[in-house]
C-alpha positions, -999 to 999 in steps of 0.1 A, spaced: 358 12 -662 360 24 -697 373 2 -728 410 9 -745 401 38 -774 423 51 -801 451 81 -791 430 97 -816 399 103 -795 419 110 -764 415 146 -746 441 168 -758 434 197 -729 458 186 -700 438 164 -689 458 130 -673 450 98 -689 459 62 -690 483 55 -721 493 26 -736 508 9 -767 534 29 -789 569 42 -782 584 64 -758 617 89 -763 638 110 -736 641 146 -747 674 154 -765 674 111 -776 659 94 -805 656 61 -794 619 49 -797 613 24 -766 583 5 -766 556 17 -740 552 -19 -720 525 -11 -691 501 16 -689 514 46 -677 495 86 -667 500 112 -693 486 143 -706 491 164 -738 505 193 -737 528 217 -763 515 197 -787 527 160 -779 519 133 -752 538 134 -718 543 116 -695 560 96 -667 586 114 -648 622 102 -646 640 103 -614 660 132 -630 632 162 -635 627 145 -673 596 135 -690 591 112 -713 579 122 -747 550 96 -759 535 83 -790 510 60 -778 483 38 -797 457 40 -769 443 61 -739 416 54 -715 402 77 -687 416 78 -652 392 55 -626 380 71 -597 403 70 -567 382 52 -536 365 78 -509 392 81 -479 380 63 -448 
């Protein structure tokens, strides 16, 4: 698996990713929470998303660090 890299670097096409580090914010709220586990996101409209709440929202995220996806194991 590939080593933690800077938000920087990361893919900014759509592609999902690993995130971590940094805040996180609802849409409509300015509270910055702290991202505390690595979670899937992808950039799109021009910011980081990711993490679907139980409501149809999705967080909005400024993380520190990304790292690609591992490859899911073949189905037996």
């Amino acid at each position: 698996m590939s080593e933690w890299q800077p938000i920087e670097t990361a893919p900014k096409d759509g592609t999902p990713v690993l995130v971590c580090g940094g805040t996180a914010t609802l849409p409509c709220e300015w509270e910055n929470i702290p991202i505390q586990e690595a979670t899937i996101a992808c950039f799109h409209n021009r910011q980081w998303n990711g993490d679907v709440t139980t409501d149809g929202n999705c967080w909005r995220l400024n993380p520190d660090y990304w790292m690609p996806l591992p490859t899911p194991p073949e189905a037996k």
